[in-house]
Each structure stands twice: as C-alpha cells, then as structure tokens.
C-alpha positions in Angstrom: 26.3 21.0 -7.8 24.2 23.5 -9.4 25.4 22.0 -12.8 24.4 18.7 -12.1 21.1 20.0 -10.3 20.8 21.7 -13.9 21.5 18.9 -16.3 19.1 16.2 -14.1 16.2 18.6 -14.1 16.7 19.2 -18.0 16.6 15.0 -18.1 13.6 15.4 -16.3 11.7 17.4 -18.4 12.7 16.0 -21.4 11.9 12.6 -20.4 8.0 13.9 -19.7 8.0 16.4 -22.8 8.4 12.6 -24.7 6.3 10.5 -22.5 3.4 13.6 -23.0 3.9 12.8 -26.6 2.9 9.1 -26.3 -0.8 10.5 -25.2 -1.3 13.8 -27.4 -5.1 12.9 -28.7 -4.9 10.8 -32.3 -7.4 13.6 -33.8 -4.5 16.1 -33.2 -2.0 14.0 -35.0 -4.4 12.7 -37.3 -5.3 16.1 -38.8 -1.6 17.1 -38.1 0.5 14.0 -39.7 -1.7 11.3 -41.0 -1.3 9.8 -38.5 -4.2 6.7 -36.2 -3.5 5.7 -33.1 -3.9 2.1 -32.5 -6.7 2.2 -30.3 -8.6 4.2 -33.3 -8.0 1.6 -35.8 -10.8 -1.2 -36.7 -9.9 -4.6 -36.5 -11.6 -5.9 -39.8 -12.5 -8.8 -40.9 -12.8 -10.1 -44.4 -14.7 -13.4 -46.0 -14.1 -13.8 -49.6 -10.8 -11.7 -50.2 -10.1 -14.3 -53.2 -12.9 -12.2 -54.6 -14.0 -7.8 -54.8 -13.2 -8.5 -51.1 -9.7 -7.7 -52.5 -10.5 -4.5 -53.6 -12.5 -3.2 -50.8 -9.7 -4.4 -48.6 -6.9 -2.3 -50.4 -9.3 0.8 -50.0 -9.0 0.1 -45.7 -5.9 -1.6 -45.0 -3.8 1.6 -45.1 -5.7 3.0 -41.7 -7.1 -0.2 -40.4 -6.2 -3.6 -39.2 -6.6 -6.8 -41.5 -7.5 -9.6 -37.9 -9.0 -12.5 -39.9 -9.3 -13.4 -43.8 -12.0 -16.3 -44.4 -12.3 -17.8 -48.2 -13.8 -21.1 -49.6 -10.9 -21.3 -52.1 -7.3 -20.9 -50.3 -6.3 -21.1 -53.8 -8.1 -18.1 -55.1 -7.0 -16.0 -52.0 -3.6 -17.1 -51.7 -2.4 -13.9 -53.3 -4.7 -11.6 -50.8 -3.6 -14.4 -47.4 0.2 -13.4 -48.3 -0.6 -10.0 -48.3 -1.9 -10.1 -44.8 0.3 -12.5 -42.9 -0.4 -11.3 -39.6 -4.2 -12.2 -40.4 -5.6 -15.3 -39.2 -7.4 -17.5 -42.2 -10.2 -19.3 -42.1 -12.1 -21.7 -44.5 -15.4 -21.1 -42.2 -16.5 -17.5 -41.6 -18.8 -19.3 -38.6 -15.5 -20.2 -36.9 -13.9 -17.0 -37.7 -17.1 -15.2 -35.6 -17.0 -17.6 -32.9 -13.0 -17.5 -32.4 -11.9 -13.9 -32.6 -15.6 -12.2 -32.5 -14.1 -10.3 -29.1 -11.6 -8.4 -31.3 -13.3 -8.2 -34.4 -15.1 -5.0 -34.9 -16.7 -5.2 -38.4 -16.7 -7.6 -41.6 -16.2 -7.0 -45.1 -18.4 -9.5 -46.8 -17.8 -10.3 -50.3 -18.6 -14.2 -51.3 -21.5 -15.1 -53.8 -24.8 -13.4 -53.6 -26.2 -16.1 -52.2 -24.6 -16.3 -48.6 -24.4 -12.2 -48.4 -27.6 -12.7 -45.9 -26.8 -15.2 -43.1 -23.3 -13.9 -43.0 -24.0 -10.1 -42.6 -27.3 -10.7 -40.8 -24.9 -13.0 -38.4 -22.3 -10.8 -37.8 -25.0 -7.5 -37.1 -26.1 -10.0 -34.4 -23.1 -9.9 -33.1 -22.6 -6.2 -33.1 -20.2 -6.2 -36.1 -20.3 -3.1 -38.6 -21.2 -4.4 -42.0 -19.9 -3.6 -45.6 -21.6 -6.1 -48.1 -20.9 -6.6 -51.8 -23.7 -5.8 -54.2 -26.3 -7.4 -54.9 -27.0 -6.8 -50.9 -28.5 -10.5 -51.1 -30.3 -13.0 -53.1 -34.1 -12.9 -52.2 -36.7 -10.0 -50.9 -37.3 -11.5 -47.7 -33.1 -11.7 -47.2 -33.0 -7.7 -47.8 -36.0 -6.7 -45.2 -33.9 -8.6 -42.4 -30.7 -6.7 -43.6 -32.7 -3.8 -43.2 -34.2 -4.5 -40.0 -31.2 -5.9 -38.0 -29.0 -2.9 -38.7 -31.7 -0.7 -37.2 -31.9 -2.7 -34.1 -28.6 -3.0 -33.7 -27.5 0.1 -34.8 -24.2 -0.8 -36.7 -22.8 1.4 -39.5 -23.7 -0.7 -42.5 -23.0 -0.1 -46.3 -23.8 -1.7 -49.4 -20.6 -2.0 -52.0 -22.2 0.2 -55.2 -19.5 2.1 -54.9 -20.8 4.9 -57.1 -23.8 6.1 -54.2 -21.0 7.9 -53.1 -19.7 9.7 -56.0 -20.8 13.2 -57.3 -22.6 11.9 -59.8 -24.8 10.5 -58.4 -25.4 13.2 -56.5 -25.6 15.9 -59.4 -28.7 13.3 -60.4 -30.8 14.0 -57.4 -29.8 17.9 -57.4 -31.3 18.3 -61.2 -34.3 16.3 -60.4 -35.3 17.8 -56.8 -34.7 21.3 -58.1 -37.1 20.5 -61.0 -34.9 20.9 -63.7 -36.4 18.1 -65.8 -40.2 18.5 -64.9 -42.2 15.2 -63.9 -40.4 11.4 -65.1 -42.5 9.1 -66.2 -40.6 6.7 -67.7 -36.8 5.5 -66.9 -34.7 3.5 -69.2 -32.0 1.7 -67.6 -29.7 -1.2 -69.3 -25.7 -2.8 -68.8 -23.1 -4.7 -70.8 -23.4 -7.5 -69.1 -23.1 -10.3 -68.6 -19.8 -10.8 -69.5 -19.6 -14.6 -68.2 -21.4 -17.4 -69.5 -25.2 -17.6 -68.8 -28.3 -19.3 -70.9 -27.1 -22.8 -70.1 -28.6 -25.9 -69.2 -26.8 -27.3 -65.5 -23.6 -29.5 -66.8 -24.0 -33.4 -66.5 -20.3 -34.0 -65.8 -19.2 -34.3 -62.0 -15.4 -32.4 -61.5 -13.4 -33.4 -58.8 -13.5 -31.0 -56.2 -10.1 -29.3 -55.8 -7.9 -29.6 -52.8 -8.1 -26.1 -52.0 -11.7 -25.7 -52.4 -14.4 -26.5 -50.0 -17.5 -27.2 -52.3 -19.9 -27.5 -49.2 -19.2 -24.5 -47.6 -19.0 -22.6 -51.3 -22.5 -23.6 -51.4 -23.7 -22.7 -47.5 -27.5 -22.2 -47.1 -28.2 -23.5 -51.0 -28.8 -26.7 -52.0 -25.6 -28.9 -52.5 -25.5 -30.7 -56.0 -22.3 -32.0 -57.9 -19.6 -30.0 -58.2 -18.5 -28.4 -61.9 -16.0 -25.9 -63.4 -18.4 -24.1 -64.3 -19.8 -22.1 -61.0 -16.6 -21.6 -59.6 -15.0 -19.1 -59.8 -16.7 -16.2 -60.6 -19.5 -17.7 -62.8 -21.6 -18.5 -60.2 -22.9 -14.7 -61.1 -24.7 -16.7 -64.2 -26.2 -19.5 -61.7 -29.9 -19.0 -60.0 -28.8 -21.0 -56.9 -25.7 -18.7 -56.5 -26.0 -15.9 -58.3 -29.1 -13.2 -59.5 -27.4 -12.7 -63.3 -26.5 -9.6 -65.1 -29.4 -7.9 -63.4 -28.1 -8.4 -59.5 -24.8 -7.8 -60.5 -25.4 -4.5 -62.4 -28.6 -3.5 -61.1 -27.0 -2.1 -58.0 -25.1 0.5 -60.0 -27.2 1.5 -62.6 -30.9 1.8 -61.1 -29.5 3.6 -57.8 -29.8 7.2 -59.0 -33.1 5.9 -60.1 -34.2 4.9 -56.8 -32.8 8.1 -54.5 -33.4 10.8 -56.6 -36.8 9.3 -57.8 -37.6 8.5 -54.0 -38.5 5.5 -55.2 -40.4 2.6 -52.4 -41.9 -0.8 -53.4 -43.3 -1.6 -56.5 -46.1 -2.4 -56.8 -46.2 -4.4 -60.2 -43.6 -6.2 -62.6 -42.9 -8.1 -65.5 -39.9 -9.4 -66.4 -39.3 -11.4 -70.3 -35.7 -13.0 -71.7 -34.3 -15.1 -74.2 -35.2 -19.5 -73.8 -36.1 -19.0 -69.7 -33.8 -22.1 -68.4 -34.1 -24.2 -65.1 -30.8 -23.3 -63.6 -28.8 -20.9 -65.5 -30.2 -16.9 -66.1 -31.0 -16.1 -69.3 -28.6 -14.6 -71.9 -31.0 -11.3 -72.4 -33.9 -10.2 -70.1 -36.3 -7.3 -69.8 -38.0 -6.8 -66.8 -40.5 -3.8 -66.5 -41.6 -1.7 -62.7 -44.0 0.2 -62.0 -44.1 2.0 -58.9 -47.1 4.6 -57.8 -46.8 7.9 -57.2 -45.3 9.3 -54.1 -45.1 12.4 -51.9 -44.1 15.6 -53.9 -40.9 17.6 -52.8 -41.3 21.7 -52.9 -39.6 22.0 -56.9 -40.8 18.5 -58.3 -43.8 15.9 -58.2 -43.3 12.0 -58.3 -46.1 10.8 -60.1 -46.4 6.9 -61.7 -43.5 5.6 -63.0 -42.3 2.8 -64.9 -38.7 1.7 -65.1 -37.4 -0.5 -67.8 -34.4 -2.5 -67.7 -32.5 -4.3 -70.7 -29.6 -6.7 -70.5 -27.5 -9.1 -72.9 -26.8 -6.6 -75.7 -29.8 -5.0 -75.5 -30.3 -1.6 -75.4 -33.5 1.0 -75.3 -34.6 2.9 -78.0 -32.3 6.1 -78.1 -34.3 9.1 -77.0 -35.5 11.9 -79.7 -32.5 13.7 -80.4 -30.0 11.5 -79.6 -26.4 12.9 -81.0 -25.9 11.4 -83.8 -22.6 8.8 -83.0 -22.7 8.9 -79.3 -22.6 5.9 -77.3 -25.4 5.0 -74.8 -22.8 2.7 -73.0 -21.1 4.6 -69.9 -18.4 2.2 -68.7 -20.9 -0.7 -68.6 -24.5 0.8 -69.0 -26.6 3.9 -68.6 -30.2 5.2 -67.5 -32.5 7.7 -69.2 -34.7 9.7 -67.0 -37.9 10.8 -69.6 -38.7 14.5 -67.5 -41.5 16.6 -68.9 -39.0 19.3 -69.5 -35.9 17.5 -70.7 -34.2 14.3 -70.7 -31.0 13.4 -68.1 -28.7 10.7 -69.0 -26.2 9.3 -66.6 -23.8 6.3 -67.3 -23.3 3.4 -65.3 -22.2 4.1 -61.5 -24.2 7.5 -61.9 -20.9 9.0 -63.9 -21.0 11.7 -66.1 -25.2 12.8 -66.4 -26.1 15.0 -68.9 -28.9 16.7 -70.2 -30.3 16.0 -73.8 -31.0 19.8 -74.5 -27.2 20.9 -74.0 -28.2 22.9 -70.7 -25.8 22.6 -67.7 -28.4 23.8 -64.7 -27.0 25.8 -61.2 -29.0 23.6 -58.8 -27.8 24.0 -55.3 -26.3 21.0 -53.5 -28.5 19.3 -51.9 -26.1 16.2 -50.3 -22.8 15.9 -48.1 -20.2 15.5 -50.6 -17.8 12.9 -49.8 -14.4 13.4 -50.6 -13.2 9.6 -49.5 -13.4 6.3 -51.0 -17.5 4.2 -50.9 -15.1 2.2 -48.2 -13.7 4.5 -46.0 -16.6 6.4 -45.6 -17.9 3.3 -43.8 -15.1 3.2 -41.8 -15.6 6.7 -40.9 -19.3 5.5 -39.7 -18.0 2.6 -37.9 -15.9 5.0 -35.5 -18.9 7.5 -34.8 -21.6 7.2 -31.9 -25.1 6.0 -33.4 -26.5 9.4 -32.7 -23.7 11.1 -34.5 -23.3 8.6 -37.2 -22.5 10.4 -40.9 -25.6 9.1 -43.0 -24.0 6.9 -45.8 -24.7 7.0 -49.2 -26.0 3.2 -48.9 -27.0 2.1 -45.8 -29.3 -0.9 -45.1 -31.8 1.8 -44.5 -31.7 2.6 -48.2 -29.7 -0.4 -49.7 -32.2 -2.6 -48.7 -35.4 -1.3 -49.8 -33.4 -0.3 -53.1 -32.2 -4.1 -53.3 -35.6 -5.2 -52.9 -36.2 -3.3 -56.0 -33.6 -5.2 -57.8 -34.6 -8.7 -56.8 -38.5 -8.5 -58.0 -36.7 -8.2 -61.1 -35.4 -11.6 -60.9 -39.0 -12.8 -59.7 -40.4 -11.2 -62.6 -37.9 -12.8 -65.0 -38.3 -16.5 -63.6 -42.3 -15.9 -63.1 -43.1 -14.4 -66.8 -44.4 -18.4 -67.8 -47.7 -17.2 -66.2 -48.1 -14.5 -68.7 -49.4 -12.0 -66.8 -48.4 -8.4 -65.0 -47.6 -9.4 -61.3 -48.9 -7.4 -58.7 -47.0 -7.0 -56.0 -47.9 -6.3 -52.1 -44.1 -4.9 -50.6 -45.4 -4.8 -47.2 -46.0 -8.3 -47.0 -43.5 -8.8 -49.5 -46.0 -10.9 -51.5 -47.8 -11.1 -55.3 -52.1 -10.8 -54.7 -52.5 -12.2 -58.2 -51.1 -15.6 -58.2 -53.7 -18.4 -57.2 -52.7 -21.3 -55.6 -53.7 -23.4 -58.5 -51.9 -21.0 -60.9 -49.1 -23.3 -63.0 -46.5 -22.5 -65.6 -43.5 -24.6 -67.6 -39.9 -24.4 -67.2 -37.5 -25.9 -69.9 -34.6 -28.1 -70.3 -33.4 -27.7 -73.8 -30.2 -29.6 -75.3 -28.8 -31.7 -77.7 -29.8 -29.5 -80.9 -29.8 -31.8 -84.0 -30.8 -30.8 -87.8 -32.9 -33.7 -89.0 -34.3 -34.3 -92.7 -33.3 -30.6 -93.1 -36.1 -29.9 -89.8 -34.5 -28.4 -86.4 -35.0 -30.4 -83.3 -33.5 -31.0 -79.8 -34.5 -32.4 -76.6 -37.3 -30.2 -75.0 -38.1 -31.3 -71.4 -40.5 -29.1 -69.5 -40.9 -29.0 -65.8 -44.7 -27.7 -64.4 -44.3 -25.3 -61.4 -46.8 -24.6 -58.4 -46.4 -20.9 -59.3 -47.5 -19.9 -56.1 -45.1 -22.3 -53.8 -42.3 -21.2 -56.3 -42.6 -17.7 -55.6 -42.7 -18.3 -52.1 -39.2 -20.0 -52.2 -37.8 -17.2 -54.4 -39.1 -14.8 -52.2 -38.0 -16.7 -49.3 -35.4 -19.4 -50.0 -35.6 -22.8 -47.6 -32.0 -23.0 -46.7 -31.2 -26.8 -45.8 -30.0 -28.1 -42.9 -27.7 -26.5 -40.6 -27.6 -22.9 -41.8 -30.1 -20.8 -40.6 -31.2 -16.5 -40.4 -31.9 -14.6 -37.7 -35.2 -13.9 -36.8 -36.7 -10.9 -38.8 -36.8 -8.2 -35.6 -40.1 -7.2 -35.3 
C-alpha cells in the first residue's frame, strides 16, 4: 500500500509539474527558447503581398500570424497566397476589414501609392496598428490625416524606409548634433532611379483586363480610365494617377537623414524643373529645389536656412571640392551631401555608409536607441507595448508624415514649374500664398515625332490649367464616388 500510495502521488505531481508548464509566462520562454505564446502573437493582415508586401511579410511571419492576404492581382500574389494557406484572401481590403476586423490586429499595407491613405487611415479607424510602404501616400493633405489619426488613436504606426532604423542613419544625426560638421546650408541629395519606364504620353490602346486582375479596385479612390499593360504591374510608380515617380519612391530613403538629423518641418518654398513635363506620366529627369527656414538650435549645432536639392534620371550634383578622384557618388541607388561649415558628410542611399570628406572618423556619443531587429519587427515590437510605454520608432506617423509631406511638395513643385516662379508655401494650411486664382500655365501632349523636309516636328497639344484649382486637387485629390477618407481629427 505504501508503494502504490508512493507511485500515485509521484503521478500526481508529475502531472502538475507539466500542466504548470503549459502557463510559465511567454517572456520567460521567450528570452529562454525563442519561444511566443499564442496569445502574444499578432494576427496580421496584409493587402498587396503580390508586391514589397512580400518582403515585409517574410520579415514577421516567423513570430506572427499571417489571418488575411488581400491583392488586386491573384495572379501576381499567387506565389505569396500559397505560402500562407491558412490565410484567408481577399480581392477587397474593405471586405477583409469588415469580415475578420475582430481578429485582426494590425495591417501591412503595400499596394500603389495612391490608395496607401484611405486604406491605412481606414484601418487606424478601426484600431488596427499600421505598417505602410513608402511613399506614406500620394498627396500633402493624405499625410497630415496619417499623422493625425495615429495620434488619436494611438496605434503603433511605421512607415517602410527601412533604413530609419539602421545605424546609419543614426551615425548621421550623432555627427551633426554633436557639431562635427559646423552649420549646413546646403544639402545635395539624388537616386538611380527610375528604373521603369516614365516620360510617356498615356497609351491609346485599350488591353483586355485579365482574369485575375480587378482593374477597378487596382484603381480605388482615382479616376478609372482604360485599362493598359503599361500601369500594371509595377509601373504604375511612373504614372501621376498612381504613382509619385522616382522622387516618391526614392525620396523616402534618401532625404530621411536629411529631415531628422536636420530637424527639418515644412518648407516653406519650392521649385521643382524636369525633362518635356507630360500630362500623365512623370518626367524622365527632375530637379526640384526646398528651402526650409531656420529652426531652433540644439546645445552643439545651429540650424539656420537651408536649401535641399534633389536630382533624378541620371542626374547627379556637382561633386563636392575634393572629391576622391574615381569614387562613386552612387550608394546602392543614390546619396546625399550635407555642405557643413566645417566639413562635408556623405551618406549613400538608405543612410548606409556616411563619411566625412576630410578623412576624419569623429567619437560623438550616441545619441538614439540602437535597434538591433529588422524596420519590421520593431513595429511589431510597438504593436505589443501599452501606448504609454510604446518604443519610439524610427518612422512613425509622427515623423513619417511631416517628413512625407516634404517629399510630396516635390512632386507639386515638379508638375507646377509651368508658372515659372518660386512657390511659397504655407505648411500649416498646407497651401501656396502665391498662386492667384487667375494664375494659368500649359501642359503638353507630345507624340508622333516626324523629320520633315530635313525640319523636326511632332504633334504638340497643350492643355491650359487653372493653376490654382490644380494645386488644390494635387494637394487634395477628389476621390470619385464610393471611396472616401476619414475626417481629418481636429
């Protein structure tokens, strides 16, 4: 009997030493083994995986849970839906919100630049966390609501310029705040791109929409037209009704240690100039010139007047007095060169690799949290943490979308430069003072180049713009019917 009392009381303990397994807290066995509990894990959502969405989801899946996938083109994302079986697909990210928005806790949005707005500013509504593919969105008006709703609804929110969160970027701010390169006055900034086609008059031929593609929901808030080839996919970036050009696409990367370490806010003017200005298609080379006033001096530093240029399409700045003779100002895809009264940083594309023109290598203290995990899963991070406690990320609406403000005028200054003139530009009320409401300007169709009697011609048809109510809709676009923002938060 005392054997048997023995052996049943061993059972017994056993039995609870394993069952007190089952509930030993996930930060124990997450530190310990690798291990996340299921209840710690965020049920994510993704709409356009066929796209980067791809890539951002292969930096989560590992520790998360893939719920729903929503694409345009089932064709496009067919490789990414087969990956994630257990995740239900969608063609309409509005359904996907409305079905599963119970278990859904935040949303991966990576679809063309111009329905990044009404889908994130939808889902933030909703209490979803937000990750959104650079360019944050298409207009001015579309980044101040970003930037509002995530500060009233206090989700973690990130923008995907991936390199915010990489030491670079970081070593940028650390020279400049500590002084190390004196007062900037002048930034240089350009990229590779664009790498698809742009410079091109809208196509006259109507495609037949494939099966796996639905044309009107590609085209959400914008206006619908005739479906082509030649937007989709991934050349839509080239497309001013989808896309914002090499600028918005690049932009993002290559002006952000501009913005942060520079502490830059609005602008307050810009001019923008490219190759043949076109009525649909971006340009294949642009300029575009900011100048933002001076701001609030830090302890080592002052910030006074700067202008920051920005070239595209082969072009690149003027290399700096005592350039090395056979180095390449292209950093895996661009570069920008801060002008200091005491020396001259470079940094490549991303933020990677900065430099400083006079061979120095300066011990400034860290300034930043280092993050030691992907741009991703340091949102992710932020997703699981209180509001109060929340990690500050490297871009959050609260910066992104001030920052992708920035980006945008460029575009405005580009499409505007027909009125010849420097705009001056109010950022509060995210309008320009100097454009009258009689002031006009000409936008051309060019095609059908001939040589004639030894003479080149070619059809020249120019459109005359209301500058003013075409700034308006750039600033803030009239989406048509059915598809419609939140409410800027006041």
């Amino acid at each position: 009997m005392s054997s048997e009392m023995s052996r049943r009381r061993f059972l017994r303990t056993s039995v609870t030493a394993a069952a007190g397994l089952t509930v030993v807290p996930s930060t124990v066995l997450g530190k310990s083994f690798g291990y996340t509990a299921p209840s710690d894990k965020l049920n994510i959502a993704c709409v356009g995986p066929g796209g980067m969405g791809h890539s951002n989801l292969n930096a989560v899946k590992a520790t998360e849970n893939i719920v729903a996938l929503c694409d345009v083109d089932w064709d496009y994302a067919k490789e990414v839906f087969a990956e994630y079986p257990k995740a239900k697909k969608y063609w309409d990210w509005r359904e996907m919100l409305d079905k599963q928005a119970k278990e859904i806790d935040a949303v991966i949005v990576a679809t063309a630049d111009h329905t990044h707005a009404i889908i994130a500013a939808t889902a933030m509504t909703l209490g979803k966390h937000v990750y959104v593919q650079k360019p944050l969105t298409h207009t001015v008006y579309e980044s101040r609501l970003l930037t509002k709703l995530a500060a009233k609804h206090k989700v973690a929110t990130q923008m995907g310029n991936q390199g915010s969160s990489a030491p670079g970027v970081r070593q940028v701010c650390d020279w400049i705040w500590a002084g190390e390169i004196g007062e900037v006055k002048h930034v240089d900034t350009f990229t590779d791109r664009p790498i698809w086609p742009q410079g091109l008059n809208a196509p006259t031929q109507i495609d037949k929409v494939p099966k796996t593609l639905n044309w009107d929901l590609f085209t959400g808030p914008a206006e619908l037209i005739p479906f082509n080839h030649i937007y989709h996919p991934w050349n839509w970036r080239g497309w001013w009704r989808y896309g914002t050009g090499a600028l918005g696409d690049m932009a993002c990367h290559i002006m952000h240690p501009i913005f942060k370490a520079l502490q830059l806010g609005y602008p307050t003017k810009v001019q923008g100039s490219s190759s043949l200005l076109l009525t649909d298609c971006a340009p294949t080379a642009q300029t575009v010139q900011y100048t933002f006033p001076a701001r609030p001096n830090l302890p080592h530093v002052s910030f006074p007047e700067v202008k920051v240029n920005w070239y595209d399409g082969g072009i690149k700045p003027t290399m700096p007095e005592g350039w090395p003779a056979g180095r390449n100002m292209n950093d895996s895809g661009g570069a920008a060169i801060f002008y200091g009264t005491k020396d001259t940083l470079i940094c490549g594309c991303y933020g990677v690799n900065p430099w400083l023109l006079s061979g120095r290598k300066p011990d400034s203290p860290k300034t930043q949290r280092e993050i030691t995990v992907s741009h991703e899963m340091d949102w992710v991070g932020a997703c699981k943490e209180s509001y109060e406690n929340r990690r500050k990320l490297a871009s959050d609406f609260s910066e992104a979308g001030p920052f992708n403000e920035m980006v945008v005028m460029g575009v405005l200054g580009v499409r505007l430069q027909g009125l010849n003139k420097e705009l001056e530009w109010d950022g509060p009320n995210m309008q320009f003072t100097n454009i009258s409401d009689t002031d006009k300007f000409k936008i051309t169709k060019a095609d059908n180049f001939k040589i004639v009697n030894g003479h080149p011609t070619f059809n020249k048809d120019e459109q005359d713009i209301n500058a003013k109510e075409f700034a308006a809709e750039l600033i803030k676009h009239n989406y048509r019917d059915g598809w419609k923002l939140p409410d800027m938060p006041k």
